[in-house]
N, C-alpha and C positions, 0 to 999 in steps of 0.2 A: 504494500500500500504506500502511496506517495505522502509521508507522513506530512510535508508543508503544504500541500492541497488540502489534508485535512484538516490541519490546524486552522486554514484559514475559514474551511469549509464552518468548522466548530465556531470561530469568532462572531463570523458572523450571522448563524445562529441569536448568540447570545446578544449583540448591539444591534443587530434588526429588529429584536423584542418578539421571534418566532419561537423561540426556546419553549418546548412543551414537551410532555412523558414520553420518551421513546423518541423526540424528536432528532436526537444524537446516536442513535442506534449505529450509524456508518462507522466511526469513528471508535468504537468501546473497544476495538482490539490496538489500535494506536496509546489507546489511553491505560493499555496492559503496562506498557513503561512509566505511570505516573500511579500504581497501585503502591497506596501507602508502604511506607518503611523501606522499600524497594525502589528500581528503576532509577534511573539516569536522571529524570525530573527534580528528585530529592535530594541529590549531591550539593550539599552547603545550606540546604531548607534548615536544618535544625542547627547551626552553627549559635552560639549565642553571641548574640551584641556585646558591645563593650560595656563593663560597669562603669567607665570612667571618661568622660565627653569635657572637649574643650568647648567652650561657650562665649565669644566674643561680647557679650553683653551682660554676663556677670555671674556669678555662681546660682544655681538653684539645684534642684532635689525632685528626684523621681520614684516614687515609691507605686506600689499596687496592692489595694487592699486587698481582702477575704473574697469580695466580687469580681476582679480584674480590672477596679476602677482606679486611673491614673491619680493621685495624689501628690500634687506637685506645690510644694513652695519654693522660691525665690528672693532674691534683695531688692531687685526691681523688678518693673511689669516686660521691659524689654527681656531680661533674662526669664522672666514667667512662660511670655510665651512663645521664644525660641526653644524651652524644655516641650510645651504645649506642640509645637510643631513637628519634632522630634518625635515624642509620643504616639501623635497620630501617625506617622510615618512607620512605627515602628507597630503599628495594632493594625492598621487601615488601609496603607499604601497603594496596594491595587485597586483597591476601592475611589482612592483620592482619583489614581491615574485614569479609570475606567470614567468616571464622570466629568473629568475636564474636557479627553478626546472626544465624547461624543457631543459636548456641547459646543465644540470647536469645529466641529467637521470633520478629524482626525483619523477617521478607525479605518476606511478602505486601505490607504497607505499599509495598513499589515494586516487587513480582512480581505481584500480582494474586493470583488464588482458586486460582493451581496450586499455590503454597506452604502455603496453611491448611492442610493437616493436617502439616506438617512444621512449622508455628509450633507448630500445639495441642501433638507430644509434647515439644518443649521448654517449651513455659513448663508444661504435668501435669508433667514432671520437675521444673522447677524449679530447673536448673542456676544461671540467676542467683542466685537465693535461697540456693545452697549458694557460690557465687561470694562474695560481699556477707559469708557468716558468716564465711568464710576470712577475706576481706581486712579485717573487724573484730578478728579475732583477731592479727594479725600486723602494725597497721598500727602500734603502738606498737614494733615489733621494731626491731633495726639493722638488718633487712630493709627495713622497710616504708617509711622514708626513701630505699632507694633504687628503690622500684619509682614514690614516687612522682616522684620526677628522671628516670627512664625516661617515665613517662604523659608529662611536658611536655618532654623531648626529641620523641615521637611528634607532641603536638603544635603543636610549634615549626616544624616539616616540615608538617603539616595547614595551618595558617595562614596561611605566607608561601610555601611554594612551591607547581609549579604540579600537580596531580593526575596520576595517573598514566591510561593512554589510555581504561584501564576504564573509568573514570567517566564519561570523556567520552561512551565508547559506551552506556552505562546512565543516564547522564545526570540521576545526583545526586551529592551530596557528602557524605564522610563527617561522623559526629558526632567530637567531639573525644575522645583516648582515656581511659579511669580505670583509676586502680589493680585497681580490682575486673573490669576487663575482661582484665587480665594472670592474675588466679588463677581469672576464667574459662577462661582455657586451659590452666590444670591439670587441672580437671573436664572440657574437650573431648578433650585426652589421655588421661585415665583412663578415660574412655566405651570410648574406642576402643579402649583395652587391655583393659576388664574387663567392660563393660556386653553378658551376656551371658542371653539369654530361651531356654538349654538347658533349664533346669530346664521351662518352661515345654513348650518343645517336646519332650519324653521325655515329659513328662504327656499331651502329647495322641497320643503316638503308642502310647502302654501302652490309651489308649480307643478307637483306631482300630486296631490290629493286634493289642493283647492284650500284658499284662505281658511275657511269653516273648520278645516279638521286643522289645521296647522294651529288655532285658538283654540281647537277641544285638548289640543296633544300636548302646547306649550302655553299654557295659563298666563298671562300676567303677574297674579295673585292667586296662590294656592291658599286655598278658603279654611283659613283653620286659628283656633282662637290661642295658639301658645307659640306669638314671638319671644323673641328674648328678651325686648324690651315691654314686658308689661300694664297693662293700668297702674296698679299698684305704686310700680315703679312712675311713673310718668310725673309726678308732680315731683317727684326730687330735686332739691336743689341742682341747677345747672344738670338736670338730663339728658335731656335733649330738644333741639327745635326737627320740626320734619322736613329739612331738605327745603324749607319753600316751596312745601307740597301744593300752594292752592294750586285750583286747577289739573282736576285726573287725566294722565294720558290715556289715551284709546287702548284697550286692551286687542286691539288688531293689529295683524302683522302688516307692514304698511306693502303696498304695490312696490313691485321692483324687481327683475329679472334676477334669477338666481346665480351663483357662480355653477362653471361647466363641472359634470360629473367627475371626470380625471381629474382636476385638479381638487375638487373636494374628498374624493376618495382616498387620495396621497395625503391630505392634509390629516383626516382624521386618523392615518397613521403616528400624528406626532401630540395629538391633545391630552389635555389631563384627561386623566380615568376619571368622571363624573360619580364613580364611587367615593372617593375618597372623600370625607369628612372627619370630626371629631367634636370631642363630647368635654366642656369644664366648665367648672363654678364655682360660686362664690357663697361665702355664707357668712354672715359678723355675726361680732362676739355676742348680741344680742338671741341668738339662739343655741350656743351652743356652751356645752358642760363650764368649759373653762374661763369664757367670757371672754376669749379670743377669736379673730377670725380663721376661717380655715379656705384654701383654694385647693381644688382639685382638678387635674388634666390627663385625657389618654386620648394625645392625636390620633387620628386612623391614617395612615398611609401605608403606603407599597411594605409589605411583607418580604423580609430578602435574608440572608445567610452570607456574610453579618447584617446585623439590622442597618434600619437606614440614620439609626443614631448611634451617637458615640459619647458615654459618662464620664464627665469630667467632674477632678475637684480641687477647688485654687485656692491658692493662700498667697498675699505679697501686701505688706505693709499691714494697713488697718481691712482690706477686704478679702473677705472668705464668701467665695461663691461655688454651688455646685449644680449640676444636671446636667441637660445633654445639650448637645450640639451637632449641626452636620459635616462629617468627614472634610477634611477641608475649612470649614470655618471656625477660626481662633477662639471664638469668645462663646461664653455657655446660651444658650437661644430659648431654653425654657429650664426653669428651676428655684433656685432660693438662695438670698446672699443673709446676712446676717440683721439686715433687715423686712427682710417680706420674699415673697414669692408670687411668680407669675405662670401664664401657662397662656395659651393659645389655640382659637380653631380660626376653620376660615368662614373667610364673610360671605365670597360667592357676589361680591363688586364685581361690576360690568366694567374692566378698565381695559377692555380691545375693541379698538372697530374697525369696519371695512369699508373701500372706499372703489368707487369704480372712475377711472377717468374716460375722457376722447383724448385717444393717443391716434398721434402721425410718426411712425417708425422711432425713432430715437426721443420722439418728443411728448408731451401729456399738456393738455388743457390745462391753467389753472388761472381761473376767476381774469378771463377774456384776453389772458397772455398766453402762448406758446414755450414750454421752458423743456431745456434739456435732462432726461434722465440721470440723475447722481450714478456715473456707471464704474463698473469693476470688472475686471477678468480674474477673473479666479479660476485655479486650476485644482482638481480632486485628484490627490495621487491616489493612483490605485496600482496595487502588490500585483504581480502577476498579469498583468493586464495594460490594459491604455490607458494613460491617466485622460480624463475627464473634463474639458475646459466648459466654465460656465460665465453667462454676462449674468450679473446682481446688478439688479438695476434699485434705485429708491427715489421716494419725494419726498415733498414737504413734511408728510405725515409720517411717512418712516418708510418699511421694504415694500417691495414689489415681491410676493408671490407668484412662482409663472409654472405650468402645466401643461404640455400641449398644445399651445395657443391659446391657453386662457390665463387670465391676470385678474388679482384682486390686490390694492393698496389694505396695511396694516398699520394702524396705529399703537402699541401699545405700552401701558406705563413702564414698562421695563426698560424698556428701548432709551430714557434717556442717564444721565446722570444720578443718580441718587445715593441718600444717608442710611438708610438701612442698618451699614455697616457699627456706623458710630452711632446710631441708638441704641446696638444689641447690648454692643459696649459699656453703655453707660446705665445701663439696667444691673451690669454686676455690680458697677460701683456705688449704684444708688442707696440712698439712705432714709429713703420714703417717700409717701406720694406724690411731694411735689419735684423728687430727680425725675419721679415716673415718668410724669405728664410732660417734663421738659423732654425728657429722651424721646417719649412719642410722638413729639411735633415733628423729632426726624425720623419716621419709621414712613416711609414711602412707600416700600416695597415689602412684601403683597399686601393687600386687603383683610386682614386679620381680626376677630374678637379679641380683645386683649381682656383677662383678670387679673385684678393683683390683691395682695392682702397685705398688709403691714405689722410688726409687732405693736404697733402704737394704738392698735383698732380701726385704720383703713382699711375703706375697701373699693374697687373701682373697676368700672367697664367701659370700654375705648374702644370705640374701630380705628386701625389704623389702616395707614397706606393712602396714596392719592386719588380722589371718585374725581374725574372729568364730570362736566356740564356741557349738556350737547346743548345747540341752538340750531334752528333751521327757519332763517325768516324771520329771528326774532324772538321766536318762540321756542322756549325747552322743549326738548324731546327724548324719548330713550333708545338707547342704543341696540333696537333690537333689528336693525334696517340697515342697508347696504348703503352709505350714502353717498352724493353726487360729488365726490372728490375735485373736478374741477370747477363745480362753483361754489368749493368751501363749504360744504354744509357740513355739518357737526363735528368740525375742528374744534381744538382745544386751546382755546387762548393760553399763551404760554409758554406751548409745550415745544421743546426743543429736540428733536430726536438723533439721538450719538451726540448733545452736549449736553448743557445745564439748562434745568428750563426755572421758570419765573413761578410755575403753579398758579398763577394769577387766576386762569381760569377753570380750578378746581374748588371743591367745596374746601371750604374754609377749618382749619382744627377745631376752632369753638363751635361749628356747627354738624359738627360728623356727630353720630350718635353717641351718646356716652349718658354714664350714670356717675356720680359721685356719692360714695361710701352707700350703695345701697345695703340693703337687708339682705337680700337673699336674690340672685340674679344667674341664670344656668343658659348655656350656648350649646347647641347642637348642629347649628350648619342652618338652622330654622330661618325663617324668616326675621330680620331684625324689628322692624316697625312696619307699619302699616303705607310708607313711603315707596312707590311705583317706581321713582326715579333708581335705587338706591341697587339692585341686585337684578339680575338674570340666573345665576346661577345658585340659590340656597336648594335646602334641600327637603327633603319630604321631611314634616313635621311629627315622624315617630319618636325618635328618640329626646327631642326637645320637649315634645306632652311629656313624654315616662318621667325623664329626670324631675322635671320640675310636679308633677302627682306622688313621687317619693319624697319630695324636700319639702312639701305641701304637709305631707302628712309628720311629720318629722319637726318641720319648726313647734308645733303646738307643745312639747316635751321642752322644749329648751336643754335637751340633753344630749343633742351634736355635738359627736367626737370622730378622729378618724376611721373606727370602728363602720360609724355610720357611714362616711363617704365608700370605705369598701365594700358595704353592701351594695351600694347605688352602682358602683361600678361594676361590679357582678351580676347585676338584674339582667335578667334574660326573656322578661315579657316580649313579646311582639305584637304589638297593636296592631298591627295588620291583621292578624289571627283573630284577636278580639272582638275585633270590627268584622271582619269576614267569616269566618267558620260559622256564625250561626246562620247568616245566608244562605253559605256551601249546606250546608246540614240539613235546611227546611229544601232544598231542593233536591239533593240526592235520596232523602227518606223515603222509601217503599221501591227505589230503581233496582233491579236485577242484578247480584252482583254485585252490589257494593254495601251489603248489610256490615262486614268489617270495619269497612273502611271507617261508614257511619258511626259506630258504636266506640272504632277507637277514636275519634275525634270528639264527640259527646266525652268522651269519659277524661279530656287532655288538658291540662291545667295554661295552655297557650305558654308553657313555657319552652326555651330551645334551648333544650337541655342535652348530656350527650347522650343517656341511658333514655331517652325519650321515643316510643313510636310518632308519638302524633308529632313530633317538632319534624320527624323525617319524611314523613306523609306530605305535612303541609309546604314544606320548603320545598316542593317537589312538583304539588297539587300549584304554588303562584306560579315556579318557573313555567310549567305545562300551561294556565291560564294564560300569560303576559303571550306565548306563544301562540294558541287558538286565537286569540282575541285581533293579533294584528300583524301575523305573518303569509298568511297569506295575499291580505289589500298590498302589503308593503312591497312584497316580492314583487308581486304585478305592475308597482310602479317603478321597482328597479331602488328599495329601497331595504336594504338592510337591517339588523337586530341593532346597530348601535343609533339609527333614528326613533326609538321606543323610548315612552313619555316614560315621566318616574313614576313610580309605585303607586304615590299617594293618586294619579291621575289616571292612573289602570281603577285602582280601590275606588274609586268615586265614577265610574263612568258610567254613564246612564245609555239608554238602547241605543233604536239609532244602526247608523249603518257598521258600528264597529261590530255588532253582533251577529249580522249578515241578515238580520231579519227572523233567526230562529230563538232570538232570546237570551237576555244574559245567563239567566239562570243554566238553560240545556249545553251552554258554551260553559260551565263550570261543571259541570257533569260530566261534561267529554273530558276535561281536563282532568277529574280525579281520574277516571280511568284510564287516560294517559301516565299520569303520575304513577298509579300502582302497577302497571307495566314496566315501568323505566326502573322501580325498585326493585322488583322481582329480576326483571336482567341481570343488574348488577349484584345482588344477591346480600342487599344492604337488610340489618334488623332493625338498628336503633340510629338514632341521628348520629352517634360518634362513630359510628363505620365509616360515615359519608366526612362529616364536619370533624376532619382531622388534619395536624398542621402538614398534608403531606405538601400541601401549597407554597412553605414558607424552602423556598428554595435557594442554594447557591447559583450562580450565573452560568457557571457549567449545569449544571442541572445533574451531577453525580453523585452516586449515591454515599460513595466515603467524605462529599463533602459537605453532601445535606443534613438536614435536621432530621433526628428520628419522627418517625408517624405515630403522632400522639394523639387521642380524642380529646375534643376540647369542645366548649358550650359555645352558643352565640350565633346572632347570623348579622345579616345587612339591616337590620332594622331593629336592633336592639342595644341596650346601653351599652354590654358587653360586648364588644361589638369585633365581628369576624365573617369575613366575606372567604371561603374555601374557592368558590368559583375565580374570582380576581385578584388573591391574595393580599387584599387590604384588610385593616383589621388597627386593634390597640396596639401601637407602634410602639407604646412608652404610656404608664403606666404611674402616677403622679399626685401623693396627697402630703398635702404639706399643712399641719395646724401650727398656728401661731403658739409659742409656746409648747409642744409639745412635739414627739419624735414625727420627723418626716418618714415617709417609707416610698421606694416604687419598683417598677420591673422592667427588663428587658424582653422579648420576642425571642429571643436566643441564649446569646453573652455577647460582651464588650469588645471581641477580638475578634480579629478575622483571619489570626492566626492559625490554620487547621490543628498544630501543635499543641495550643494552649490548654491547660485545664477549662480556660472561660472564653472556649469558643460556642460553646452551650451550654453552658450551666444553669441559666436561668429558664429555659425554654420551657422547662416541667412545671415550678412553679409559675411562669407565665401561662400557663394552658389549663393551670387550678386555678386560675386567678387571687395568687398570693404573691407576699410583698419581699421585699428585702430593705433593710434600714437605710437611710440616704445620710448619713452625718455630716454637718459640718467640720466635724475635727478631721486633724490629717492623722491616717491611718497606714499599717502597711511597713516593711521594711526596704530599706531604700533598693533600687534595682539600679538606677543611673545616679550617680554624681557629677553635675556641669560645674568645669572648674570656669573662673572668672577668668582665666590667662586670655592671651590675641591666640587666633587660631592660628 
């Protein structure tokens, strides 16, 4: 076998995002030389680092606790986070390397022709280019000093020690790391949280099925009474105003030619997973045991081996901070310093639009001038093959997307300049809620929930990141429409894209949503207020009801402790269930054949449990519904599984043509009986046969370097939350009470070292949903000492 065809064959697998069970079958006798403790692969894998590191920036101290969590102090923050970078180099590395190349366009160069088009939508985006404005904006900052003592902690580990097994099996070496490759990964997180081509797919579904269904399928307003922001809440001091709500937009999708098939097809190759959400909240001292507040957090993102975070824990001077952060970025992103704790989900801000021009070959209309294309030649190396020359063309608003002959302009907030960096920052350093509120003014990027709690009895909720205000004529409007690019319609006063923009014409900080020091305040991805302008993307309102009908029942005790928040985060209701199965139930009673079925659903506590039938029936009984109900219309319009409305707008849809005329009810009929077919196939008993973490995968996708198949509760719509089909799920794991011990968990362990004791260690109690202690003290005996000498 051509072992470098296969390698490349295998890469690219993994960074085209095909990687499925068995999908590397070609390849498993090449990968016979990379079987643990053996083969050629492993020569110097287990060599150990040096205990003893020269440090150009001053002495610090690398320890690893009882978890595999870095414990590092320092004399200064430049020496902190040269150790900090190091560290990650030394746990993470491939992981670093694997996410900068793909956001750069990099990976054909040693994958061959199966990456080219996942090079092309990065470098038409452009992310480095919005990477490079950042980190010239911010590299004069007290930031920007320590991101670059991070780059040369990473590559201090690059240079002298020996690579991790990865490389060895792929068999190159990484480039050395830059500044600008850290606020690259600000832009590869905010992809993932915001980078989102709805708008685009409502347009082609209003051209293939007709305005009417495109408004049945994408609501304006998903009709449900548990935003995040409250009644209750609303008259809080400095709350919130609405957006300048008077005046409701049209909840119709406005007239306007859609983007061509190929080009949108290609695109929804690179979108965020519309699964992804997360679940935290807030509670003050006024209801709970101690009379302190308590925050709790368990983002849902991508599920992977190592996780997609990495736990850290600082000491340098007067501040001690700890949690996690993403591979690549210096500074802790969600967790607790010695004064308060914060956490985060996403807002689901509409901060992309598209724009259509009248173009004359090199040239595009705008606002009754003729101007030239901003153009580039860019060339795609590709391994093995021809390298790939591309024109990236851009305007005013930012890139040109090109497919086939079709073109759509991209606006989005990532694209320019932003602080992000040094807000994250000065959240470790802060020392209560007024550092908070100051560091939030510069959190740009993405559109985030923010909670925070303090030792002093604050407590607080923040959107942050930058919301554009469209205009068209004069008049606001939402960003749910393709707009007329050359006559400026719903630009963004301001916005500068690949430099620094003004924000002039975004909503203002004091008027983004927020609460100051509420009571009791919980974030699910829900809806935030009752404001139209404000999102396109939140999420079906399951788990935002549960949370808050738990904390409901819960304040009346005033005896909230962390105890409490782990039950909440352990709850496995599914209101979908709740709401549905008595439906399912009155219409399948007396059908032929399915007296089982009925009886075990009647008898099933709606929890998704793993020892559960009915949670494994019904997870099974929606997928089969959401299928009967709109695959067939769809197909026939040349419309695919990932144009299907969310949950809540399957759960609510009334007859009508979606039913095809025979009824909703006999369309869930079909569906159990599909459902207990597709069980009996696979030969599943109880929900943990099915809902187990085989999901949570390494990027080879092998089995010495995955995670064992363990049964675990939860689905896509419950607090506990684990998606087995998409491998999204509680990424991190997060309860921090004022006053009293924090605790959280990982998905796995901290290392991505195959070697490590805490390459899994945690993944069992992650899949109990049990905790591990999160201390501020430094723990651990030391593993590295950084001497202060010149390197």
């Amino acid at each position: 076998m051509d072992t470098d065809i296969t390698r490349r064959a295998l890469v690219g697998a993994i960074l085209g995002g095909t990687v499925a069970g068995g999908a590397l079958s070609p390849v498993r006798s090449y990968l016979r030389r990379f079987a643990p403790l053996s083969g050629t692969a492993w020569n110097g894998a287990t060599d150990r680092p040096d205990s003893q590191v020269e440090s150009p920036y001053g002495s610090a101290t690398l320890r690893y606790d009882a978890d595999g969590v870095p414990n590092i102090t320092a004399d200064s923050e430049e020496a902190l986070y040269f150790a900090v970078g190091y560290a990650q180099a030394r746990d993470r590395l491939f992981q670093l390397d694997l996410q900068r190349r793909l956001m750069r366009g990099e990976v054909a160069a040693f994958v061959g022709e199966a990456a080219v088009s996942t090079d092309e939508f990065h470098i038409r985006m452009d992310f480095a280019g919005a990477a490079e404005a950042t980190w010239n904006h911010v590299s004069d900052t007290e930031t920007g000093v320590l991101v670059r003592a991070f780059s040369d902690g990473v590559n201090r580990h690059i240079e002298n020690e020996s690579l991790p097994l990865e490389f060895s099996l792929l068999e190159y070496e990484p480039d050395l790391w830059t500044p600008a490759d850290t606020m690259l990964m600000e832009k590869q997180i905010s992809w993932n949280l915001t980078g989102s081509f709805l708008t685009l797919r409502r347009a082609k579904v209003a051209k293939m099925l007709g305005r009417e269904a495109a408004e049945d399928l994408y609501p304006a307003r998903l009709d449900h009474d548990s935003p995040i922001i409250r009644d209750d809440e609303s008259d809080t001091q400095n709350s919130t105003n609405q957006f300048d709500s008077s005046g409701e937009p049209s909840a119709e999708v406005p007239a306007g030619n859609s983007v061509g098939t190929p080009l949108l097809d290609w695109l929804g190759e690179f979108e965020r997973d519309h699964g992804i959400g997360s679940n935290s909240w807030v509670v003050s001292g006024k209801h709970t045991k101690n009379g302190k507040p308590i925050v709790a957090n368990d983002p849902h993102l991508n599920l992977m081996a190592p996780p997609v975070w990495y736990e850290m824990n600082l000491e340098v001077g007067e501040t001690r901070v700890r949690g996690v952060t993403f591979p690549g970025v210096p500074f802790v992103v969600i967790g607790q310093n010695q004064a308060g704790a914060w956490g985060f989900t996403n807002t689901g801000a509409d901060v992309i639009d598209f724009y259509r021009y009248e173009t004359d070959g090199d040239r595009y209309r705008y606002r009754g001038e003729w101007r030239e294309f901003d153009t580039e030649q860019r060339e795609i190396e590709v391994a093995d093959g021809e390298n790939q020359r591309m024109t990236v063309r851009k305007t005013v608003h930012g890139p040109m997307l090109e497919r086939d002959g079709h073109r759509v302009g991209v606006a989005w907030t990532g694209h320019t300049a932003t602080e992000t960096t040094l807000a994250i920052y000065r959240y470790s350093k802060s020392k209560g809620m007024d550092d908070i509120l100051a560091a939030t003014r510069q959190f740009d990027l993405p559109t985030q929930n923010l909670v925070y709690a303090d030792v002093s009895g604050n407590t607080l909720y923040y959107v942050t990141g930058r919301i554009p205000r469209r205009m068209v004529n004069g008049e606001k409007v939402r960003g749910n429409r393709i707009f007329d690019g050359s006559a400026g319609d719903g630009e963004w006063k301001g916005f500068t894209p690949f430099g620094v923009s003004s924000w002039e014409g975004f909503v203002p900080f004091e008027e983004k949503p927020h609460v100051i020091n509420p009571d009791m305040l919980a974030t699910a991805n829900q809806r935030v207020t009752d404001d139209p302008y404000l999102s396109e993307g939140y999420s079906s309102p399951y788990r935002g009801k549960r949370i808050y009908e738990l904390l409901d029942e819960e304040v009346e005790s005033g005896t909230i402790d962390g105890r409490t928040m782990k039950r909440i985060q352990d709850d496995t209701l599914d209101i979908r269930a709740r709401n549905l199965v008595p439906e399912l139930l009155d219409a399948a009673r007396g059908t032929n054949g399915l007296q089982s079925a009925v009886e075990m659903l009647s008898n099933w506590n709606r929890r998704m449990e793993r020892d559960s039938r009915g949670a494994l029936l019904f997870v099974h009984w929606f997928d089969a519904f959401r299928e009967e109900t709109f695959a067939e219309e769809f197909k026939r319009a040349g419309l695919d599984e990932s144009y299907y409305p969310r949950d809540w707008v399957l759960a609510n849809l009334e007859g009508g043509r979606w039913f095809d005329g025979e009824g909703r009810k006999s369309v869930m009929v079909r569906a159990l009986r599909k459902a207990i077919e597709t069980i009996d196939q696979e030969g599943y008993e109880t929900f943990g046969d099915y809902n187990t973490t085989r999901a949570i995968t390494h990027p080879f996708d092998q089995s010495f370097l995955n995670y064992p198949k363990l049964p675990t509760d939860g689905s896509s719509h419950t607090v506990n939350n684990y998606r087995v089909d998409s491998a999204v799920g509680s990424s991190w794991r997060m309860i921090c009470p004022m006053g009293g011990e924090s605790e959280a968990i990982l998905p796995g362990g901290n290392s991505g070292d195959y070697f490590s004791d805490h390459y899994r260690d945690q993944l069992e109690a992650w899949a109990d949903t049990e905790y591990k202690p999160m201390p501020l003290e430094i723990r651990g005996d030391v593993a590295v000492a950084f001497d202060g000498g010149e390197q």
